[in-house]
C-alpha positions in Angstrom: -2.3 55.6 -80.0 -2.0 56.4 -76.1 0.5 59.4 -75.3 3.5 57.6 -72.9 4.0 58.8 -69.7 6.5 61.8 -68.9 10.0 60.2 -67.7 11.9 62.6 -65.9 14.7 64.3 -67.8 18.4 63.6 -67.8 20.2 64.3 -64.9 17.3 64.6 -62.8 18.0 63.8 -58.9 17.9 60.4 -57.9 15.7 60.8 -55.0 12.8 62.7 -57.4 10.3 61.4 -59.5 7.8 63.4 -61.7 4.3 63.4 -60.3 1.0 61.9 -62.6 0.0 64.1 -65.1 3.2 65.4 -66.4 3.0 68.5 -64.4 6.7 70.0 -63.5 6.5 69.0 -59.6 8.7 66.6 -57.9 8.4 64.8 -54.7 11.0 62.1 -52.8 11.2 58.9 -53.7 11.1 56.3 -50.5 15.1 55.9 -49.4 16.3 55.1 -46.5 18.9 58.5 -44.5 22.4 58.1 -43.8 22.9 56.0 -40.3 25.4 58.6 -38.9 22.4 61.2 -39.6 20.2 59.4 -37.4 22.9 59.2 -34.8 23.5 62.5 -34.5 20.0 63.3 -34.3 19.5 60.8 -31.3 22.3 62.0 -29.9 21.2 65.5 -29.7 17.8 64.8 -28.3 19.6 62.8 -25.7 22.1 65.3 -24.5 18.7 67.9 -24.0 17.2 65.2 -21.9 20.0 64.8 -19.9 20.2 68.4 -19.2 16.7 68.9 -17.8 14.4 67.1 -15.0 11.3 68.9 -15.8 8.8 65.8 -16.5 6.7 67.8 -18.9 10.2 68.6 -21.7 10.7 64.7 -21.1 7.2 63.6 -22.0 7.7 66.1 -24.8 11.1 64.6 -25.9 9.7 61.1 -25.6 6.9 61.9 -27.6 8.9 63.8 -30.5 11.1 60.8 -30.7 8.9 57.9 -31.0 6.9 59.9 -33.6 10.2 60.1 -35.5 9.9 56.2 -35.1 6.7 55.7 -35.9 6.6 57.7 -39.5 10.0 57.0 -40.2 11.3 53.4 -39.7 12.2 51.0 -42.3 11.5 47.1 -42.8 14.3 45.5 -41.4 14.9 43.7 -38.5 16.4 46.5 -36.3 13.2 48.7 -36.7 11.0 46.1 -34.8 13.2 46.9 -31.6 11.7 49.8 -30.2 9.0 48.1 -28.4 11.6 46.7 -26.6 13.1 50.1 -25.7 9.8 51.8 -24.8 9.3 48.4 -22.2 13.0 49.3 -20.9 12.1 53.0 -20.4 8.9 52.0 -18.2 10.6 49.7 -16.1 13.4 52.1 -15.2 10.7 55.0 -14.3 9.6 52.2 -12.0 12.8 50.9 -11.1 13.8 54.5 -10.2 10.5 54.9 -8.0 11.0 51.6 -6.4 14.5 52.7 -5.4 13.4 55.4 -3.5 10.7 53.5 -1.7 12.9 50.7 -0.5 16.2 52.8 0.3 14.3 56.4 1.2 15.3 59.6 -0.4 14.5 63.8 0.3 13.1 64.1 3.6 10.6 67.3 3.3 6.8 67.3 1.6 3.9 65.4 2.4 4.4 61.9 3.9 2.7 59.5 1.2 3.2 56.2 2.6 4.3 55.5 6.6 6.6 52.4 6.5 8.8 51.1 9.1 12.3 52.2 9.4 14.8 49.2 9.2 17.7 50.2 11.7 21.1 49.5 9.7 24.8 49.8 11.3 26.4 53.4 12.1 29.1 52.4 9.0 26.0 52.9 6.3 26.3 56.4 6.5 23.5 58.4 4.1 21.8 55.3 3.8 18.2 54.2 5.2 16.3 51.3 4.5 12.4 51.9 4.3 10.8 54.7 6.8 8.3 57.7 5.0 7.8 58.2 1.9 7.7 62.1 1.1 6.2 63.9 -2.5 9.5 65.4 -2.5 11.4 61.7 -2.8 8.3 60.3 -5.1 8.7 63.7 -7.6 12.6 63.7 -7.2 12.4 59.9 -8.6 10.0 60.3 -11.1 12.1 63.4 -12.8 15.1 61.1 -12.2 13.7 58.2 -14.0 11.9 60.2 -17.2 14.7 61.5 -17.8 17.0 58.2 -17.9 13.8 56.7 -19.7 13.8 59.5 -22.3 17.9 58.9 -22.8 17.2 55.0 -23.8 14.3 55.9 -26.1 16.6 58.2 -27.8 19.2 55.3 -27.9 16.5 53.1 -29.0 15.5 55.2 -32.0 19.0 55.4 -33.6 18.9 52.0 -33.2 15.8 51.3 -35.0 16.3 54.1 -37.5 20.0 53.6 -38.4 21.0 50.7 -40.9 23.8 49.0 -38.5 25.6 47.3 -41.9 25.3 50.8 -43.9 26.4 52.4 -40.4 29.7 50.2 -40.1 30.4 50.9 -43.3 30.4 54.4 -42.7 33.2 54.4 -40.2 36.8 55.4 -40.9 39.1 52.3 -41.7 40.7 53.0 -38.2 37.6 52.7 -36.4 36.6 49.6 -38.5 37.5 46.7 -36.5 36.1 48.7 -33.4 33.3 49.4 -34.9 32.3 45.7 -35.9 32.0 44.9 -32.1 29.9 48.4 -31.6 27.6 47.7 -34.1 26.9 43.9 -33.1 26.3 45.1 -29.4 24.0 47.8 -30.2 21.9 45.6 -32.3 21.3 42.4 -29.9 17.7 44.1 -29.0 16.7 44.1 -32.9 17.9 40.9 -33.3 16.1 39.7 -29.6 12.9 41.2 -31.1 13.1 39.5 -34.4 14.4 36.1 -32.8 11.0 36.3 -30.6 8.7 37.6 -32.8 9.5 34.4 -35.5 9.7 31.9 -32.0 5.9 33.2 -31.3 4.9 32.4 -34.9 6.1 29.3 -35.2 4.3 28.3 -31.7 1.0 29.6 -33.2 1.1 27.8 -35.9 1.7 24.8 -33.6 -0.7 25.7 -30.9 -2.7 22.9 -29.6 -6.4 22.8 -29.5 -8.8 25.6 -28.4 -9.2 24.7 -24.7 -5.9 23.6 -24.0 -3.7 25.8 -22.1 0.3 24.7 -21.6 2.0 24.6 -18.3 3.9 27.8 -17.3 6.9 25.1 -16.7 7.1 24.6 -20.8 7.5 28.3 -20.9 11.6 28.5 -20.8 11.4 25.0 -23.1 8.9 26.3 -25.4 10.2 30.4 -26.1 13.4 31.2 -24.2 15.5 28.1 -25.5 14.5 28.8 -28.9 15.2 32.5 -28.9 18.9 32.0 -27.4 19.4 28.9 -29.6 19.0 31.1 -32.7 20.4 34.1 -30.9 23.5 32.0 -30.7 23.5 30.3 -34.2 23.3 33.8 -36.0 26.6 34.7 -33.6 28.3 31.9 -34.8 27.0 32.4 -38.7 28.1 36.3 -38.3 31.6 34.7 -36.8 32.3 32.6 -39.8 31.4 35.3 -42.3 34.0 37.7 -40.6 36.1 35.1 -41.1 35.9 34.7 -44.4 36.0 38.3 -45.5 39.2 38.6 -43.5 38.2 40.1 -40.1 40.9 40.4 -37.5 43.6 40.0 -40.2 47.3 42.0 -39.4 47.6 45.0 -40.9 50.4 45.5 -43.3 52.6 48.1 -42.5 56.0 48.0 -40.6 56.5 47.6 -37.1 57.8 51.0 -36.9 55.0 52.4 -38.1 52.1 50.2 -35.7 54.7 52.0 -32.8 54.1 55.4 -34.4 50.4 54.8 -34.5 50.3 53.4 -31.1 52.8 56.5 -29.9 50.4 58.8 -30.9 47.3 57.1 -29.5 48.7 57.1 -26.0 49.6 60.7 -26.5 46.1 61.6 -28.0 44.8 60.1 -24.6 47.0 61.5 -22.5 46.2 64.8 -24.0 42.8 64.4 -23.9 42.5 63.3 -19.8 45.0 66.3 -19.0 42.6 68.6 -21.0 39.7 67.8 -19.8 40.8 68.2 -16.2 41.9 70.9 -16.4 38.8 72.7 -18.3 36.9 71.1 -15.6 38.6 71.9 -12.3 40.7 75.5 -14.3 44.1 73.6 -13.4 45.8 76.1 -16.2 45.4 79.9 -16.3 43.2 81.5 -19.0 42.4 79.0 -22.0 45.1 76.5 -21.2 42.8 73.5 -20.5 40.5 74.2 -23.8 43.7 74.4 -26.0 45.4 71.3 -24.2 42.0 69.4 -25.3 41.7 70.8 -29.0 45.0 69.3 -29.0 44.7 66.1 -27.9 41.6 65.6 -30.8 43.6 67.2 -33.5 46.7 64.4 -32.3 43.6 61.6 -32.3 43.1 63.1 -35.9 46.6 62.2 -36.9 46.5 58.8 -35.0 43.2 57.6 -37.0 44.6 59.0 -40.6 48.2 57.1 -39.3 45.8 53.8 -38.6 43.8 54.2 -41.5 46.7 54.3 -44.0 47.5 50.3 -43.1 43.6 49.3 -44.2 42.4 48.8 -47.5 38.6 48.3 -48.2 36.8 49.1 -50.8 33.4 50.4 -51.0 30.5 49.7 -53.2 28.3 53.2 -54.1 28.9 55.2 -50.7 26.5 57.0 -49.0 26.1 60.4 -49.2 25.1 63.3 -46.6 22.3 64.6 -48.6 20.2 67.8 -47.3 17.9 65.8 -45.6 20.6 63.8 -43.6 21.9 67.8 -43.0 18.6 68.5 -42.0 18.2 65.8 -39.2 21.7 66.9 -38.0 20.7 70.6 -37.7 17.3 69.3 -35.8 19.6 67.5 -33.0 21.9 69.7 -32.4 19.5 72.5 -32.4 17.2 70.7 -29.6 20.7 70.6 -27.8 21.4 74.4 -28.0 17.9 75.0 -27.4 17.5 73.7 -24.2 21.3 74.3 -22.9 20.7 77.9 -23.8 17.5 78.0 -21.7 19.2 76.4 -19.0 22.1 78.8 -19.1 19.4 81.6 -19.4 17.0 83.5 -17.0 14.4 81.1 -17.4 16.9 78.0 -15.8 14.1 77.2 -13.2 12.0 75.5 -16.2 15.0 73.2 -16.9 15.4 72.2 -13.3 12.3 73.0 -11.6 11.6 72.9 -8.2 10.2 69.4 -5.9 7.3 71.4 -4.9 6.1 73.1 -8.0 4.0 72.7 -11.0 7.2 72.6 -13.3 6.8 75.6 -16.0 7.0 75.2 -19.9 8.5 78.2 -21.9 8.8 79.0 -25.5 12.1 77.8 -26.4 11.3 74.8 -24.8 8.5 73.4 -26.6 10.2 74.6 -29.6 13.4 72.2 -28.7 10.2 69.4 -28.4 8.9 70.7 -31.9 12.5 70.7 -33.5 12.9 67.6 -32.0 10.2 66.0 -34.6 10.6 67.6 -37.3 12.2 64.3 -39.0 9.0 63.4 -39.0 8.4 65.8 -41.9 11.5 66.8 -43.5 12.7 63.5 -44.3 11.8 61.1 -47.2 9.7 57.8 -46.3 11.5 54.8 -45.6 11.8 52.0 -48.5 9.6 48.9 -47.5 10.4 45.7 -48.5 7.8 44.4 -50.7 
């Protein structure tokens, strides 16, 4: 008689499985992380890239996120959307450069290109139309456009990483409403991407003979009608299922309690503004400004438990922060610290480098890049549909 397999033992971890041969290791099953962990990782890795304009730390940024991508997005929908973010991050770098070229920039450096000056009225002041091209304007362009580039691949990733249904169902009851709309608008590149990638099937499969090429003029008939035509039908099919499920309903507590909620909204925000002006521009003596502002979030506290106490929803098997989720936070934030502590830090010069220079890499930098991708490798494979 055959010996059965091993089966794991009760109360083993959901996300292990015994490996073949009945030995006592364990490795992940497939799952997909938490949304919110993937956020914050993107996130992070945005906020260093806004922080530098070294070109070599954005290629390295860039890089560490679309391997992320690469190893670690799912089957769904969304996940097809990044080529639609890394075409985005191209055309602002050239965008960016074109800007320069057409409306000037840094005068200094080597003249690259001699074009003629257009002559504009005294009342465009700091503006010029055409004239030299420098290095110093072509370099001070490219750093400018990498680095918005590297921000929408990072915005790109979350969104092709992060479940938007599982992420709305994350959100507080306060923020639910409000989060509906967030999530829909984040997601109209996935569904763009899916709309046109099932548009250019079904016109393969209807191609006409070998030989045959169609009029450029039946392009908008044949691709871009179809793609907002469906675009447009899932918005009204995601309409009527709100609907249904009660979207947009009243809440049910008393009117002196929505004025209570609201009371302490407009104070949370009026908190908030005062506090952050005056951390900015030191308005109050000592740590007035920082104190005024951790008010004004622990008053938003109050005002989103107060909002969330009028909703009821339910929630079938919630997700859990598990330590990889905690993992991919700690990798975000620490590419954050990484680089703002380098930039705070003798070695600030490698963050912002100089026009004219070959911009310098150090150690903490590459390791932000490294940290950066360590989803990669420290997070379970995504599930793929079968």
């Amino acid at each position: 008689m055959p010996t059965p397999p091993p089966t794991a033992p009760t109360g083993a971890p959901a996300d292990v499985a015994p490996r073949s041969g009945g030995a006592a290791r364990w490795s992940r099953l497939p799952r997909s992380l938490h949304p919110v962990a993937w956020w914050v990782w993107a996130v992070g890795v945005a906020a260093a890239a806004s922080l530098t304009t070294n070109p070599l730390l954005l290629l390295l940024l860039a890089a560490a996120v679309t391997q992320v991508v690469l190893l670690r997005r799912g089957s769904g929908p969304w996940a097809r959307s990044f080529r639609l973010y890394l075409a985005l991050a191209g055309a602002v770098v050239v965008l960016r450069l074109l800007y320069r070229v057409v409306f000037g920039g840094q005068d200094g450096g080597t003249v690259l290109l001699a074009l003629p000056e257009v002559p504009l009225p005294h009342w465009f002041t700091g503006l010029r139309l055409l004239g030299d091209v420098t290095s110093d304007a072509v370099v001070a362009a490219l750093q400018d456009g990498l680095r918005l580039g590297t921000v929408v691949l990072c915005v790109g990733a979350a969104n092709s990483l992060a479940d938007p249904r599982r992420l709305l169902a994350a959100l507080p009851p306060a923020l639910y409403e409000l989060g509906t709309a967030l999530v829909i608008a984040v997601t109209v590149f996935a569904q763009l991407a899916d709309s046109v990638r099932r548009v250019q099937r079904a016109r393969r499969l209807r191609a006409p003979a070998a030989g045959v090429r169609r009029p450029r003029r039946q392009l908008v008939r044949s691709v871009v009608v179809p793609v907002l035509t469906d675009a447009l039908d899932r918005s009204l099919a995601l309409a009527a299922a709100m609907d249904a499920r009660g979207y947009g309903r009243a809440g049910t507590g008393s009117p002196a309690r929505r004025a209570l909620t609201a009371g302490t909204a407009l104070l949370a925000l009026a908190l908030l503004a005062l506090g952050a002006y005056a951390t900015l521009a030191a308005a109050l003596p000592g740590a007035g400004g920082p104190l005024v502002l951790l008010a004004g979030v622990l008053v938003a506290g109050v005002g989103l438990w107060l909002a969330g106490r009028d909703v009821r929803r339910t929630r079938y098997r919630p997700d859990r922060m598990r330590p990889a989720e905690w993992l991919t936070v700690v990798c975000g934030v620490l590419t954050f610290l990484l680089v703002w502590q380098t930039a705070r830090g003798a070695d600030a010069a490698a963050v912002v480098p100089s026009l004219r220079e070959w911009p310098p890499l150090t150690l903490l930098l590459v390791a932000a890049a490294v940290v950066a991708a360590l989803p990669a490798v420290l997070t379970p494979r995504p599930e793929v549909a079968s």
